[in-house]
C-alpha positions, 0 to 999 in steps of 0.5 A: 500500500505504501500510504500506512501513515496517521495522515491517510487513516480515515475513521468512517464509522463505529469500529471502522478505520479505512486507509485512504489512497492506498496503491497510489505510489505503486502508480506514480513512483514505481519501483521495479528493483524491490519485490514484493515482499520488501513492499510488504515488509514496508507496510509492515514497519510503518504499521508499527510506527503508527502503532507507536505514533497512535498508542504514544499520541504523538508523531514524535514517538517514533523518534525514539522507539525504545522509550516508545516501547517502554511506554507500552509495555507500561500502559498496554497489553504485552501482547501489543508490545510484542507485535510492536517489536517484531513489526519494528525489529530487522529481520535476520532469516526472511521478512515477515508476513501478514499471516505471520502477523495474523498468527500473533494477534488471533486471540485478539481476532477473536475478541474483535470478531465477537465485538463485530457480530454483537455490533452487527446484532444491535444493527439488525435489531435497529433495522428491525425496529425501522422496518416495523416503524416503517409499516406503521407510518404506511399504515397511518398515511393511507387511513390519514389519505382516506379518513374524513376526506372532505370531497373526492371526484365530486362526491362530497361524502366518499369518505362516509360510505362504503368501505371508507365508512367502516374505516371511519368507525376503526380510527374511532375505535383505535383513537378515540376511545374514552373510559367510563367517566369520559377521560380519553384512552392514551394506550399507545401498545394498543394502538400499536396492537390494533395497527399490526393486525390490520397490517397482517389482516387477522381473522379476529374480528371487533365491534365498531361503533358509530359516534352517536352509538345508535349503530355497530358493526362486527368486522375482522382485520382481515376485512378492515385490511381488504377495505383499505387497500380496495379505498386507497387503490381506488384513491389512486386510480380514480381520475379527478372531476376536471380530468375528466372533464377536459378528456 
């Protein structure tokens, strides 16, 4: 890579570090005389110099990288220390590769591969949690689209009959409940039961009274669900008054 330095480190998310202009130099300052394991061993000292660099907090620690490991060894793991050395000492036989590297640290892959599915875990749980958000909102606009719309395609009550009637009386029945000695019902997990049956369309099924309590209607989710997606359909393809007028 040739670009393992503390100015090309980009923090992109939680957990997450990225190296930034990496196989640059490979392209505008190629060096046909070193192989590619003398690039590797590069990349390697400087991973160690900013090992140094980032443990120390200061781009001085590398000038003196004996006080420098001194301070390791005194404030962080040996095992850190270790690799430190090794990624910093001259090699003697051949130089040392990533899988060698990989080999030092397992034991802490391990760790940061648990910390990674557990993150991964808390990502999925909150993506659930957006998704059912998602499917309530959807719900709530289209009963918001067909609830007491006051004219549509020059039918002033078209909100009041049919199918848009009977989803009159379940917003009544979700959100304007009252108790006996007539303060309102605030329950929200109610609220939120009540919206994903109709989502799913469940065979129970509940009374839905009118306002003036003269009349009720025993329907099931299964039906609700059927009359909203038949309203808001209809909501969708029904040509307005003036376009058809004009056509």
């Amino acid at each position: 890579m040739r670009v393992v330095h503390p100015s090309k480190i980009i923090v992109t998310s939680r957990n997450r570090v990225r190296i930034n202009g990496a196989g640059i130099f490979d392209v505008i300052d190629f060096n046909p005389t070193k192989s590619v394991a003398q690039h590797q061993h590069e990349d390697l000292l400087a991973l160690g110099r900013l090992i140094v660099t980032l443990a120390c907090r200061s781009p001085m620690a590398v000038q003196n990288l004996v006080k420098s490991v001194d301070y390791l060894g005194q404030h962080y793991s040996q095992d850190l220390k270790a690799l430190v050395v090794y990624l910093l000492t001259k090699p003697t036989v051949h130089y040392p590769s990533v899988e060698e590297i990989v080999t030092r640290i397992a034991p802490r892959i391990a760790t940061e591969a648990e910390n990674l599915l557990s993150y991964a875990d808390s990502l999925s749980e909150d993506l659930s949690k957006e998704v059912e958000n998602g499917r309530i909102v959807r719900l709530l606009s289209k009963l918001g689209f067909i609830n007491e719309r006051p004219e549509y395609a020059l039918e002033p009550r078209w909100s009041e009959t049919g199918d848009r009637y009977l989803l009159k009386l379940f917003r009544s029945h979700v959100f304007h409940q009252e108790y006996s000695d007539g303060q309102a019902v605030v329950d929200l997990g109610y609220v939120i039961e009540c919206l994903n049956k109709l989502d799913v369309g469940v065979d129970e099924k509940i009374p839905l009274i009118s306002r003036d309590e003269q009349s009720m209607l025993v329907v099931s989710y299964k039906d609700l669900k059927r009359c909203l997606e038949l309203s808001f359909h209809e909501l969708l393809s029904k040509k307005p008054y003036a376009s058809q007028q004009s056509s």
